[in-house]
C-alpha positions as CSV (number, residue, x, y, z in Angstrom):
1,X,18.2,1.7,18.1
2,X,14.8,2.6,18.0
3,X,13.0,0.3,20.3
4,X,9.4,1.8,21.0
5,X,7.2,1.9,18.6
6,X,4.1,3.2,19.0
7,X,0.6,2.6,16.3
8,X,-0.9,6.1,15.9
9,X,-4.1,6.7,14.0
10,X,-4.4,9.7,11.9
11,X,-7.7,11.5,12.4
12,X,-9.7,13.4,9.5
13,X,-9.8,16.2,12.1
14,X,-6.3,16.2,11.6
15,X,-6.3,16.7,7.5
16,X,-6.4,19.9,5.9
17,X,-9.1,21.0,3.1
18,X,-6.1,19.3,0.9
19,X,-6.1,15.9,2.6
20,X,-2.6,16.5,4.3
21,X,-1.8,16.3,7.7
22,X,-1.6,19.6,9.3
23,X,1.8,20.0,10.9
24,X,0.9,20.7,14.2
25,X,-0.5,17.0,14.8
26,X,3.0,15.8,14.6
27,X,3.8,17.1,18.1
28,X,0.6,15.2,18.9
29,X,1.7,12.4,17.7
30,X,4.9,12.4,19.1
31,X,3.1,12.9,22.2
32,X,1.0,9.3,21.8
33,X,4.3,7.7,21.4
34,X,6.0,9.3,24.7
35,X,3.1,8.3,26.5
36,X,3.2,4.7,25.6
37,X,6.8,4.8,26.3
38,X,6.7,6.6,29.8
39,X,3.8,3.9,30.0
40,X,5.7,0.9,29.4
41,X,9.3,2.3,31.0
42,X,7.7,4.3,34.2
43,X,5.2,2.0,35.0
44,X,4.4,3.0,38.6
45,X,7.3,5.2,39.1
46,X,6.3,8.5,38.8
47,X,3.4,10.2,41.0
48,X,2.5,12.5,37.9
49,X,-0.1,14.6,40.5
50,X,3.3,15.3,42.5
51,X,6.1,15.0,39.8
52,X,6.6,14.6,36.0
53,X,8.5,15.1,32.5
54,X,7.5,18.1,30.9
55,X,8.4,19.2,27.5
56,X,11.2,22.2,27.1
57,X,11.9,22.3,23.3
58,X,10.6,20.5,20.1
59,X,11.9,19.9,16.8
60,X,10.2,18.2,13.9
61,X,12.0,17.7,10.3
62,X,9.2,17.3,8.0
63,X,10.1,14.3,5.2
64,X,6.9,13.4,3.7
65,X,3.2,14.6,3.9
66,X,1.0,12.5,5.4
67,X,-2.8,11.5,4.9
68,X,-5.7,10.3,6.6
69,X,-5.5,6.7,5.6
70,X,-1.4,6.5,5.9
71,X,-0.9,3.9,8.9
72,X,1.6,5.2,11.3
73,X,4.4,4.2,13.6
74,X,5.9,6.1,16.0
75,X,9.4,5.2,16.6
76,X,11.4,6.8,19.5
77,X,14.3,6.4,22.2
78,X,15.9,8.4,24.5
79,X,19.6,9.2,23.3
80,X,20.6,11.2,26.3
81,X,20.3,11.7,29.8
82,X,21.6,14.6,32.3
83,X,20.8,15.4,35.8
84,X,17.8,17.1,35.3
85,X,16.7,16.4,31.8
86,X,16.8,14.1,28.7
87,X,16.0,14.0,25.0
88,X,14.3,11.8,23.3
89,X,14.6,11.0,19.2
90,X,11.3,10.5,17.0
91,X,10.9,9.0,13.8
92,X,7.4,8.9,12.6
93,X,7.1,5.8,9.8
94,X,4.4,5.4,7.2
95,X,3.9,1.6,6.6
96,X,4.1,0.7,3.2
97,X,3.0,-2.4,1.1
98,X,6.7,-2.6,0.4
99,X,8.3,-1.3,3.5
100,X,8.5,1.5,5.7
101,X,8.8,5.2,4.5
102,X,10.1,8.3,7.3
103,X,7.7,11.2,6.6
104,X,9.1,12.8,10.0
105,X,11.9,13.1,12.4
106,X,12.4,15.3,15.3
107,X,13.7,15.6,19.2
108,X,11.8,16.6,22.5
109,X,13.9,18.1,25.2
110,X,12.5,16.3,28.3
111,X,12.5,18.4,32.1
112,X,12.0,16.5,35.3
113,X,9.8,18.8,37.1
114,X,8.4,19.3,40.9
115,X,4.9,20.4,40.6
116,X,4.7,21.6,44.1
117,X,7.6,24.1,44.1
118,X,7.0,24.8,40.2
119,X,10.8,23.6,39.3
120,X,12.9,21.5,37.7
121,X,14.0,18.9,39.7
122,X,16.6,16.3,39.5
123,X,16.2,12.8,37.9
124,X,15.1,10.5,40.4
125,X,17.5,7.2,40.1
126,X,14.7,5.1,39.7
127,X,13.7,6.4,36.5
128,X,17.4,6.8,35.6
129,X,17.7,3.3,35.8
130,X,14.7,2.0,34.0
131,X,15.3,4.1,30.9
132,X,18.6,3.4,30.6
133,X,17.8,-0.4,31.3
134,X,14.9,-0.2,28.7
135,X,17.3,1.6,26.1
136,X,20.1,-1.6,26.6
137,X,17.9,-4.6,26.1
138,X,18.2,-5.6,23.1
């Protein structure tokens, strides 16, 4: 279900005087993994001077804190596409001597958007298609 995944390496800038992540960075670090995916998915299909996918809404469901020497995963996939948008499901994975634990789980609203007029726009087919392609392989 998840198929992206996505290594992200926790800072010390990103601690508090505690040791904890600070909150906030999990939006960055759902960020790193979007990136790699629209990396690996978009690859050439977007002219991001012209065009792009800009966040509308976040939401994070904290699990577990994490700290500066926790390896991380970011796992995400797009669960739904419209005309003019699309939302995309995070789970951020600490990895474990013994498995995997979620410390984090959240969803991004995604708006195609025209740069030039300042708008949303509607999904090109081309991107249509490679999400949706990328989401079905298996």
């Amino acid at each position: 279900m998840f198929r992206h995944k996505t290594q992200v390496t926790i800072r010390f800038s990103d601690t508090d005087m505690l040791g904890h992540v600070n909150n906030a960075n999990y939006l960055s670090y759902m960020e790193q993994g979007r990136v790699s995916y629209f990396n690996e998915v978009l690859p050439g299909l977007v002219d991001w001077s012209k065009e792009g996918i800009i966040l509308a809404r976040a939401e994070i469901n904290y699990k577990v804190p994490l700290f500066l020497e926790d390896q991380l995963w970011v796992y995400l996939t797009v669960d739904h596409i419209s005309s003019r948008s699309f939302n995309i499901r995070y789970r951020l994975v600490k990895q474990l001597s013994e498995g995997e634990m979620l410390a984090a789980e959240g969803n991004t609203l995604m708006v195609c958007y025209d740069y030039a007029k300042q708008s949303s726009m509607a999904m090109p087919e081309t991107w249509r298609k490679a999400i949706e392609a990328y989401e079905k392989e298996e």
